[in-house]
C-alpha positions as CSV (number, residue, x, y, z in Angstrom):
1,X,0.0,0.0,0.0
2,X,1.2,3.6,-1.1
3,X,2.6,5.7,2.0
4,X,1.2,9.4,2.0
5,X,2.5,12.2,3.5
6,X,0.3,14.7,5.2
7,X,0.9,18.3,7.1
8,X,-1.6,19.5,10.1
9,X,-3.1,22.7,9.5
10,X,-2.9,23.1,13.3
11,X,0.4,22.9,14.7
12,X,1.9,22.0,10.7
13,X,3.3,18.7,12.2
14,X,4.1,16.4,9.1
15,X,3.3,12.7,9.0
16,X,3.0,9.7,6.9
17,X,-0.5,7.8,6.4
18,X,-0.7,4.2,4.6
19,X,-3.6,4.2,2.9
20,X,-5.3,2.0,0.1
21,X,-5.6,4.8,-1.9
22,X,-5.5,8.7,-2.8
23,X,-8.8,9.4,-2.7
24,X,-9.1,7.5,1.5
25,X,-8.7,10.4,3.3
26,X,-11.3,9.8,6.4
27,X,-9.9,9.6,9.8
28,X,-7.0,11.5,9.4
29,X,-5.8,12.6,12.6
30,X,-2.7,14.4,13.5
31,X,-0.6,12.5,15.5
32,X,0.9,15.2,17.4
33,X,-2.6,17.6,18.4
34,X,-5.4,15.5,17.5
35,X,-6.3,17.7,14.8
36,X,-8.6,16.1,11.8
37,X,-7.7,19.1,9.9
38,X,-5.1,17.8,7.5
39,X,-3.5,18.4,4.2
40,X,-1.9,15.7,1.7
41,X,1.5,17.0,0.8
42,X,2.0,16.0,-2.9
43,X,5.9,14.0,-2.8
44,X,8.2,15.0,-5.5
45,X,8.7,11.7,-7.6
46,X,10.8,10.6,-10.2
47,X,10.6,7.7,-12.5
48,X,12.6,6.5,-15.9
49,X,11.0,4.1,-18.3
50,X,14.8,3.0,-18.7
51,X,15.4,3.6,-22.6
52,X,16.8,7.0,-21.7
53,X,19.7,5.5,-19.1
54,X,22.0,2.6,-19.1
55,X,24.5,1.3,-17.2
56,X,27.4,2.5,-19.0
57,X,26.0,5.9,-19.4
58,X,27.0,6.2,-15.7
59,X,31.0,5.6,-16.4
């Protein structure tokens, strides 16, 4: 299951959720306060569908 990142609009302690998916969002609780009001931090990311890089290229 994805690992999300969250920030509490209270006190702006950040956190990690594992959650089935984006869209479950109910009973988020900060961990620190108690505060429901949260906020999903969007991750940076990075991916490579590995044509563009190979192993020599790193020599």
């Amino acid at each position: 299951m994805p690992i999300y990142e969250y920030r509490c609009k209270k006190c702006n302690h950040i956190f990690d959720i594992i959650q089935k998916s984006a869209a479950e969002k109910k009973d988020v609780v900060c961990p620190e306060c108690g505060e429901k009001e949260t906020e999903k931090i969007l991750s940076p990311f990075s991916s490579f569908d590995g044509s563009s890089c190979s192993p020599s290229s790193f020599s």
